[in-house]
ZADRENMI-672921 format. One record per residue (C-alpha): residue number from 1; residue in one letter; x, y, z. Coordinates in Angstrom, 3 decimals. Example, Ala and Ser with C-alpha at 12.3 -4.5 7.8 and 13.67 -1.06 7.14 Angstrom:
2
[atom 1 a [12.300 -4.500 7.800]] [atom 2 s [13.670 -1.060 7.140]] 
//
This chain:
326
[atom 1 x [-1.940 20.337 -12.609]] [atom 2 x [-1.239 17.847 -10.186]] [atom 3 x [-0.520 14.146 -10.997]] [atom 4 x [-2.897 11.270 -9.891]] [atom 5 x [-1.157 9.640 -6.943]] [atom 6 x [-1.216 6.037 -6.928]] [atom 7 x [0.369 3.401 -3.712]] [atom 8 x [2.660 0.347 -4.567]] [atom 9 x [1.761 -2.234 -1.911]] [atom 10 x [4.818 -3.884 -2.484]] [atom 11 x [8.729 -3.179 -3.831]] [atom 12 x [8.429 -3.801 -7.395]] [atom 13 x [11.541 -3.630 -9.925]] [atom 14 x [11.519 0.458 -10.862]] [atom 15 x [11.937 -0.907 -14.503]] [atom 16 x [8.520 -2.825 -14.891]] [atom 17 x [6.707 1.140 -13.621]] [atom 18 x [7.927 3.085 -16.202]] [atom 19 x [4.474 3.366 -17.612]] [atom 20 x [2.722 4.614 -14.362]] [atom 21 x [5.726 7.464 -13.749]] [atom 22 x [4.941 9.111 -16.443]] [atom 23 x [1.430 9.980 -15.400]] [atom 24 x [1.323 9.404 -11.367]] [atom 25 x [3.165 10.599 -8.312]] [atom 26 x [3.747 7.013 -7.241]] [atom 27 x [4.851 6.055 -3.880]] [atom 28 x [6.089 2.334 -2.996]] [atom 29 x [6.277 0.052 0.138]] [atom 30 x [9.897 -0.224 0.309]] [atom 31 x [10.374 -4.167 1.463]] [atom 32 x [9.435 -7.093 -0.972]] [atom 33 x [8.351 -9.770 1.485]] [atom 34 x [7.189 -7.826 4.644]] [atom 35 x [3.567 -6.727 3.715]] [atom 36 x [2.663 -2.802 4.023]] [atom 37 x [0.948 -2.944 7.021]] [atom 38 x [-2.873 -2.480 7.201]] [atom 39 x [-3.019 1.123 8.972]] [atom 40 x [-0.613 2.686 6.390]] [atom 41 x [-2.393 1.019 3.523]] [atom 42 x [-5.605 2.628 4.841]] [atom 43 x [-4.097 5.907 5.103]] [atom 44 x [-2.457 5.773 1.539]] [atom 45 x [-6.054 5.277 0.071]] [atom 46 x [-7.323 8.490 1.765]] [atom 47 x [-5.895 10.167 -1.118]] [atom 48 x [-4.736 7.351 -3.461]] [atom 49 x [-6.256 7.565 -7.093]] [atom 50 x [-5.221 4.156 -8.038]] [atom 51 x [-3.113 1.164 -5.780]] [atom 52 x [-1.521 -1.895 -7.274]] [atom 53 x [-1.824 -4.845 -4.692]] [atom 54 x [-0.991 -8.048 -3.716]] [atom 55 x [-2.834 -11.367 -2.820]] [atom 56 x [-1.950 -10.949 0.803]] [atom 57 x [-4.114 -7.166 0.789]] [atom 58 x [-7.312 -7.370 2.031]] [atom 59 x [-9.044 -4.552 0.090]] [atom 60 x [-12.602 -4.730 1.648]] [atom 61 x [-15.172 -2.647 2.554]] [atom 62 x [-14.105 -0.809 5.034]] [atom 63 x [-10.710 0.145 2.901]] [atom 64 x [-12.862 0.788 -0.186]] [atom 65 x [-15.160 3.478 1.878]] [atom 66 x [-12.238 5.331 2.614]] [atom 67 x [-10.635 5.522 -0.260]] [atom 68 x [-12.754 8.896 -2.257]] [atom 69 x [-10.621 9.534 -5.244]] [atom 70 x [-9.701 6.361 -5.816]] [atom 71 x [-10.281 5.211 -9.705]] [atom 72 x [-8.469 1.712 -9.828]] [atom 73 x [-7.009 -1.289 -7.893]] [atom 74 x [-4.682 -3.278 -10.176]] [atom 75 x [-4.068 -6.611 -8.257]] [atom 76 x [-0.799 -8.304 -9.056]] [atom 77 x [-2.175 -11.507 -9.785]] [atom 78 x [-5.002 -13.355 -11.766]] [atom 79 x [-7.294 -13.934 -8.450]] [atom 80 x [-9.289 -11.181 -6.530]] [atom 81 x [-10.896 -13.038 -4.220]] [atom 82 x [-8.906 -10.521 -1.978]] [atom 83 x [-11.137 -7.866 -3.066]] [atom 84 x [-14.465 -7.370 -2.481]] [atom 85 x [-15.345 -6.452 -5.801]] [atom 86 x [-18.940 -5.762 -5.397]] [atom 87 x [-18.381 -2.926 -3.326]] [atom 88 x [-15.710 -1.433 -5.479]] [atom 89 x [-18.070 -1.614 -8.502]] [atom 90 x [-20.653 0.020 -6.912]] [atom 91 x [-18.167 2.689 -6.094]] [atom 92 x [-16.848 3.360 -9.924]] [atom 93 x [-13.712 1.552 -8.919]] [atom 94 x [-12.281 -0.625 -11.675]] [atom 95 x [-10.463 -3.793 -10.460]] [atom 96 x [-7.767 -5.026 -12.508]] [atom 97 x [-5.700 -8.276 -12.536]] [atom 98 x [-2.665 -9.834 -14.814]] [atom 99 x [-4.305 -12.655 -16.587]] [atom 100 x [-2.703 -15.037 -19.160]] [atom 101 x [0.744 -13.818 -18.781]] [atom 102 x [0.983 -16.729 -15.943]] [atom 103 x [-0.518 -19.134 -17.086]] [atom 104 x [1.918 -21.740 -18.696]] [atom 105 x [4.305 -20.627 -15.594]] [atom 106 x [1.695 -21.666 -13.075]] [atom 107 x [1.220 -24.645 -15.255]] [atom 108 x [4.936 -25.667 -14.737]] [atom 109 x [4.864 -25.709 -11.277]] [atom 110 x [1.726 -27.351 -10.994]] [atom 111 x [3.104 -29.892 -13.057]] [atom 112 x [6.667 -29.815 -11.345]] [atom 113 x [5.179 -29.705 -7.779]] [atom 114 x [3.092 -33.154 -9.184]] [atom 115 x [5.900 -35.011 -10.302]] [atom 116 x [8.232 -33.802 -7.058]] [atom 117 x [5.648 -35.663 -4.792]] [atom 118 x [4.968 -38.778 -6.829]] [atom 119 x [8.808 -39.659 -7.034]] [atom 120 x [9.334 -38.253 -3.928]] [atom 121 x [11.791 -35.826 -4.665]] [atom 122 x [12.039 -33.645 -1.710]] [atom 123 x [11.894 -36.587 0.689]] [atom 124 x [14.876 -38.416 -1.014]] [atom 125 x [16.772 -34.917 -0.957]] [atom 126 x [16.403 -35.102 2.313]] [atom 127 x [17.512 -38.383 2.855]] [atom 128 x [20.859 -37.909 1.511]] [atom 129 x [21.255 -34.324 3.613]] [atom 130 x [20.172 -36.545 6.468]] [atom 131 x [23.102 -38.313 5.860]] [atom 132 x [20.604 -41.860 5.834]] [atom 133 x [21.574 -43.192 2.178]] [atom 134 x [24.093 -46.233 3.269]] [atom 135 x [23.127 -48.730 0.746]] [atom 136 x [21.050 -49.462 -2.545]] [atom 137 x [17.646 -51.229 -2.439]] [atom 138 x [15.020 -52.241 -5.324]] [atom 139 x [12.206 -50.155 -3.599]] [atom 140 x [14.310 -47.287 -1.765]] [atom 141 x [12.456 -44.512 -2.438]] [atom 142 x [10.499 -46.191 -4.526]] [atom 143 x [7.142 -43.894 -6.123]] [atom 144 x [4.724 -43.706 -8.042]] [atom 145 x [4.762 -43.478 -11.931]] [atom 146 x [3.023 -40.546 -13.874]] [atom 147 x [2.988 -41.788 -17.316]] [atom 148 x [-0.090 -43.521 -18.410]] [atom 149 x [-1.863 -42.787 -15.650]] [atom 150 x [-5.524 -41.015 -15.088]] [atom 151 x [-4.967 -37.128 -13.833]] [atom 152 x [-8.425 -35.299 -12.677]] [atom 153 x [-8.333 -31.426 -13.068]] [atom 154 x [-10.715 -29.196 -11.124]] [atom 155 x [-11.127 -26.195 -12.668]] [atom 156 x [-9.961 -26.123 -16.409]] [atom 157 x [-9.085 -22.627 -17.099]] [atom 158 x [-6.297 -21.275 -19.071]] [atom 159 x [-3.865 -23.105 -16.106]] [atom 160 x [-5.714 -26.184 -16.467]] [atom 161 x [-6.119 -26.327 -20.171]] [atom 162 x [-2.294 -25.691 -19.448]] [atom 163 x [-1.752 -28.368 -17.387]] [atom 164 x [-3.616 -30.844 -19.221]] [atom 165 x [-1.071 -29.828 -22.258]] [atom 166 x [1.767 -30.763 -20.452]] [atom 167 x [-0.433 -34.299 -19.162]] [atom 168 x [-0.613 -34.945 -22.875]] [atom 169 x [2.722 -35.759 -23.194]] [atom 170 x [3.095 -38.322 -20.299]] [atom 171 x [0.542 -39.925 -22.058]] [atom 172 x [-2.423 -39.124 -18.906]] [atom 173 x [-5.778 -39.971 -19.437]] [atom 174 x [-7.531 -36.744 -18.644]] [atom 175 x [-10.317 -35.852 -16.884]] [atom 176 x [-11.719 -32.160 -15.951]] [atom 177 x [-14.684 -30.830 -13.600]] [atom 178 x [-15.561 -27.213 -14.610]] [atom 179 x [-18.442 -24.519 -14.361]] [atom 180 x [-19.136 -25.100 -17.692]] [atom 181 x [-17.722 -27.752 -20.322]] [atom 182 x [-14.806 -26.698 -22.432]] [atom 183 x [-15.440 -28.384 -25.732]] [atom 184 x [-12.450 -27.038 -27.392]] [atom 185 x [-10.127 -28.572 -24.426]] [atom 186 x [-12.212 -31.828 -24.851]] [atom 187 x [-10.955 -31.968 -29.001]] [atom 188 x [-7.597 -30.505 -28.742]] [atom 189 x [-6.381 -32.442 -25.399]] [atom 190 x [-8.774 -35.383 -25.427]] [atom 191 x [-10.062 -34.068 -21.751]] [atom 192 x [-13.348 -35.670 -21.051]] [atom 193 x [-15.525 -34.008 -18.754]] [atom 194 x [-16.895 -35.559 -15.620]] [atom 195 x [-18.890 -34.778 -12.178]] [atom 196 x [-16.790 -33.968 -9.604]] [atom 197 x [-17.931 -37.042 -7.758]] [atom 198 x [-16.407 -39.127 -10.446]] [atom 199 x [-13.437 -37.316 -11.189]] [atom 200 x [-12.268 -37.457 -7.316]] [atom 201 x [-13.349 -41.569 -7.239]] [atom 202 x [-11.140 -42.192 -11.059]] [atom 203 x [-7.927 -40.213 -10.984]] [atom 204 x [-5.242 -41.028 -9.829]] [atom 205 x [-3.780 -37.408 -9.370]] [atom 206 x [-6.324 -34.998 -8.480]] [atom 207 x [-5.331 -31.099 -9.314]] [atom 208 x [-7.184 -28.197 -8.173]] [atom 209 x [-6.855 -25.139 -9.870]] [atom 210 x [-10.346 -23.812 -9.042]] [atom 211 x [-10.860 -20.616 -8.398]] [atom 212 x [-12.163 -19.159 -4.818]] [atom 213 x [-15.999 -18.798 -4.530]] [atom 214 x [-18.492 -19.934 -2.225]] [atom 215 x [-18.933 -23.253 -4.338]] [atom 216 x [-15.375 -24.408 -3.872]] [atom 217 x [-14.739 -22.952 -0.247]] [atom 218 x [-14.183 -26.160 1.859]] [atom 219 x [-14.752 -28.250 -1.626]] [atom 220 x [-11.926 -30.732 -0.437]] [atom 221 x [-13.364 -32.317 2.672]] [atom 222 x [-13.648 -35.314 4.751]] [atom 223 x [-15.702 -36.779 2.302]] [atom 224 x [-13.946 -35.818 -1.094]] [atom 225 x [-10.504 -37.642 0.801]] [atom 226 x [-12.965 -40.395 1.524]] [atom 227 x [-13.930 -41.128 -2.613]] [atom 228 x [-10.664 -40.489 -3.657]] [atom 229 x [-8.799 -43.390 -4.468]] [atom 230 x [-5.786 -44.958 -1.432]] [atom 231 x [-3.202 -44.149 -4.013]] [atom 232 x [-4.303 -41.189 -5.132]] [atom 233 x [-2.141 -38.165 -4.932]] [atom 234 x [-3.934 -34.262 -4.217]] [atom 235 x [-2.504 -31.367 -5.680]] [atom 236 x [-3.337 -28.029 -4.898]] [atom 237 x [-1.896 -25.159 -6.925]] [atom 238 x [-5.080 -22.279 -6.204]] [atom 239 x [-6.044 -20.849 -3.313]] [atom 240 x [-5.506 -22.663 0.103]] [atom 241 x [-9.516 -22.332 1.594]] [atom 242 x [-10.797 -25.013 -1.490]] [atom 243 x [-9.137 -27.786 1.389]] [atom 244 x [-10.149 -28.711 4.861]] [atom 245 x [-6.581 -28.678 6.094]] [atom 246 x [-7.582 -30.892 9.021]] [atom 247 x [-9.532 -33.390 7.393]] [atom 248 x [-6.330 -33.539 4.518]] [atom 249 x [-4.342 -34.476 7.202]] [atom 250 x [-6.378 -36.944 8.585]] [atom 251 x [-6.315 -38.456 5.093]] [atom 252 x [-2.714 -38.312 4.563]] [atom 253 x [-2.123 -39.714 8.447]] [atom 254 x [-4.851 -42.607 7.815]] [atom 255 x [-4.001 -43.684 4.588]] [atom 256 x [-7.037 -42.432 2.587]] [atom 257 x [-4.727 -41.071 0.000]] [atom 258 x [-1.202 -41.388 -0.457]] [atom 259 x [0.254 -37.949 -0.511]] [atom 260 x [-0.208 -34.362 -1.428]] [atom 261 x [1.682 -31.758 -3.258]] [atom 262 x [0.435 -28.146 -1.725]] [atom 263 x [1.656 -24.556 -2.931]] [atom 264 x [-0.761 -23.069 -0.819]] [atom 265 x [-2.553 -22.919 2.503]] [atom 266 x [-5.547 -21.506 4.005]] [atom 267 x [-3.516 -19.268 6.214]] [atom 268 x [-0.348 -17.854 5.047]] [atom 269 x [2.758 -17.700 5.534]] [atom 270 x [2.622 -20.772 7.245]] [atom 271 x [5.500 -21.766 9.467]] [atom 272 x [7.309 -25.306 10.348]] [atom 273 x [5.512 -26.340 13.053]] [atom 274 x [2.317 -26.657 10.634]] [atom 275 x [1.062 -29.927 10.524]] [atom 276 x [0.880 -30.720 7.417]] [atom 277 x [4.781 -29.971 6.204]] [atom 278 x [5.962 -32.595 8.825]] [atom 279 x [3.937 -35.579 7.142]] [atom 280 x [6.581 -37.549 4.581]] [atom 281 x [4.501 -38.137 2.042]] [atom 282 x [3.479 -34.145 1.355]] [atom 283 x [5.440 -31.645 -0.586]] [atom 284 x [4.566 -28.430 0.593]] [atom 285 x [6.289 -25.012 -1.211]] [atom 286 x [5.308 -21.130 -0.341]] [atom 287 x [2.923 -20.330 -2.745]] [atom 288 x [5.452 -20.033 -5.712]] [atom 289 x [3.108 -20.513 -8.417]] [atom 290 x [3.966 -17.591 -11.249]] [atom 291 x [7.355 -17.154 -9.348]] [atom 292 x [9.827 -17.210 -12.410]] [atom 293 x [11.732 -13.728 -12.844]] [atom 294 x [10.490 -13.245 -16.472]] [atom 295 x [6.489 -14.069 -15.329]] [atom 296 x [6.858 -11.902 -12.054]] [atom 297 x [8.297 -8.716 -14.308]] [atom 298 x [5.563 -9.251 -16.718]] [atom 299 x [2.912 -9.102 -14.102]] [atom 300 x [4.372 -6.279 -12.731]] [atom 301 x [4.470 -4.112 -15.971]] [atom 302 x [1.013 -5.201 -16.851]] [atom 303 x [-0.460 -4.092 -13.358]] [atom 304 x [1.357 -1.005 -13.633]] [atom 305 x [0.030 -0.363 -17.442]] [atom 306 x [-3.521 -1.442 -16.291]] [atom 307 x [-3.519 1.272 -13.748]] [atom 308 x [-2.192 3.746 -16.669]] [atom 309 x [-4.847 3.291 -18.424]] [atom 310 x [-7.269 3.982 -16.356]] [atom 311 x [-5.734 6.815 -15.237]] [atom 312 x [-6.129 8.141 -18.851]] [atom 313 x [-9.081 7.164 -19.340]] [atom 314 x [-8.444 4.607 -21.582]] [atom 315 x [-9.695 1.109 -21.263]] [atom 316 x [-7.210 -1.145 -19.006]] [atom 317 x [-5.777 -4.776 -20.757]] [atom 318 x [-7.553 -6.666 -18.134]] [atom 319 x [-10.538 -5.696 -15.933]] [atom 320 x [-12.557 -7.831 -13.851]] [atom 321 x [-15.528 -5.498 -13.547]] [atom 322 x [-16.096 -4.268 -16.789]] [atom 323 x [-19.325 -2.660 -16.546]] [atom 324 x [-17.753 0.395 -14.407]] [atom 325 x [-16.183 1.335 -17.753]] [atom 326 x [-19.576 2.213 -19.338]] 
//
């Protein structure tokens, strides 16, 4: 009998697909950074039984059509707003994604990427390369302090709940917009819930870490910069469409807010000549969220076990679209 054959969007480390060789024929894009491109990927599905994919795959309609045998679509990451999902459960296709596992690694960054733009880390690295640093002064790159100050988080998943953690020990007051309220955050981090209108107008560090849906598409606009406070500092750490890139830089350029930290964009990769990585007072890094070795491998070996599993008929560790199991 012959094995299920399942695609590999991108290289992966042979050691984290041990799992899926047992029971596939498995067949991988050969480069890590250059994406598979879109005509290959919709041949591969022709006869693909499961893929594992990336953020950057667009696994719509169209793909999903044309793709008759295939059983799963294990997305290496814990958004799938890449996937159109309805389509794909109407079809018996179960969509997987690595949840958890990233979490306080995402958290980090977000955290790292927050304090590298109030003390204005980058820009005084730069300074010195620049060869600029001559003399001392009492406010040369002088920023802004962290501890004891008010930090807003939109979106208080397992990354924000994470985040807030790490807030806790700069001594943050903590505030938190969310679907729905997250009492056990509230007692164990001393979070209070708010409206995003007052969140946005109070913190002094706002962090998004929503999720992409039609609600929060465009959710950082003209006037969100607008109620924020002149010193506040924006932080964005999910997905790139929650901002109106031009009306952030109008904020930044105008003095609305006072800088931004920004691991992702609404189109990426985005190159030097962008706009907004030429302002001073914005930190911007390519979408390195969950990018330690040890998270990345773990991701990888729980896509590749998700797609296992469903494979052999067994339920997967993490499925978005549960109800195609039944």
């Amino acid at each position: 009998m012959n094995k299920p054959y399942v695609f590999i969007t991108r290289k992966l480390p042979e050691e984290t697909l041990k799992n899926l060789y047992e029971v596939a024929e498995v067949s991988m894009w050969p480069k890590e950074e250059e994406p598979v491109p879109r005509e290959r990927l919709l041949e591969e599905v022709k006869r693909a039984d499961g893929i594992l994919t990336m953020l950057s795959d667009k696994i719509d309609e169209e793909l999903l059509t044309n793709a008759p045998n295939l059983k799963v679509v294990a997305n290496f990451a814990v958004g799938f707003d890449n996937i159109d999902v309805d389509t794909a459960t109407k079809k018996g296709i179960a969509i997987c994604n690595t949840p958890d596992v990233l979490s306080d690694t995402t958290a980090d960054l977000t955290f790292g990427l927050l304090m590298a733009t109030a003390r204005r880390i980058v820009e005084s690295a730069q300074y010195i390369q620049e060869g600029k640093w001559k003399n001392w002064g009492p406010l040369l790159m002088a920023g802004t302090d962290i501890h004891h100050k008010t930090i807003g988080i939109i979106g208080m998943g397992r990354i924000g709940q994470a985040v807030a953690k790490r807030a806790t020990g700069f001594e943050m007051e903590i505030l938190y917009h969310n679907r729905s309220r997250k009492e056990a955050a509230e007692k164990e981090l001393g979070a209070t819930y708010c409206s995003f209108e007052e969140l946005i107008e109070k913190s002094d560090y706002i962090v998004c870490l929503a999720p992409l849906t039609p609600e929060t598409r465009g959710l950082f606009n003209e006037k969100a910069f607008k109620q924020m406070k002149t010193s506040a500092i924006f932080i964005n750490a999910s997905r790139g469409d929650v901002v109106d890139e031009q009306a952030l830089y109008h904020a930044l350029t105008n003095g609305e807010i006072q800088a931004a930290g920004l691991d992702v964009f609404q189109n990426e990769p985005i190159g030097a000549d962008h706009p907004l990585v030429n302002l001073p007072n914005v930190v911007a890094i390519p979408h390195i969220g969950s990018a330690s070795v040890e998270t990345r491998m773990v991701m990888a070996e729980l896509a590749s076990r998700n797609i296992t599993n469903v494979l052999l008929g067994k339920k997967p560790e993490a499925i978005v679209n549960e109800m195609v199991l039944t």
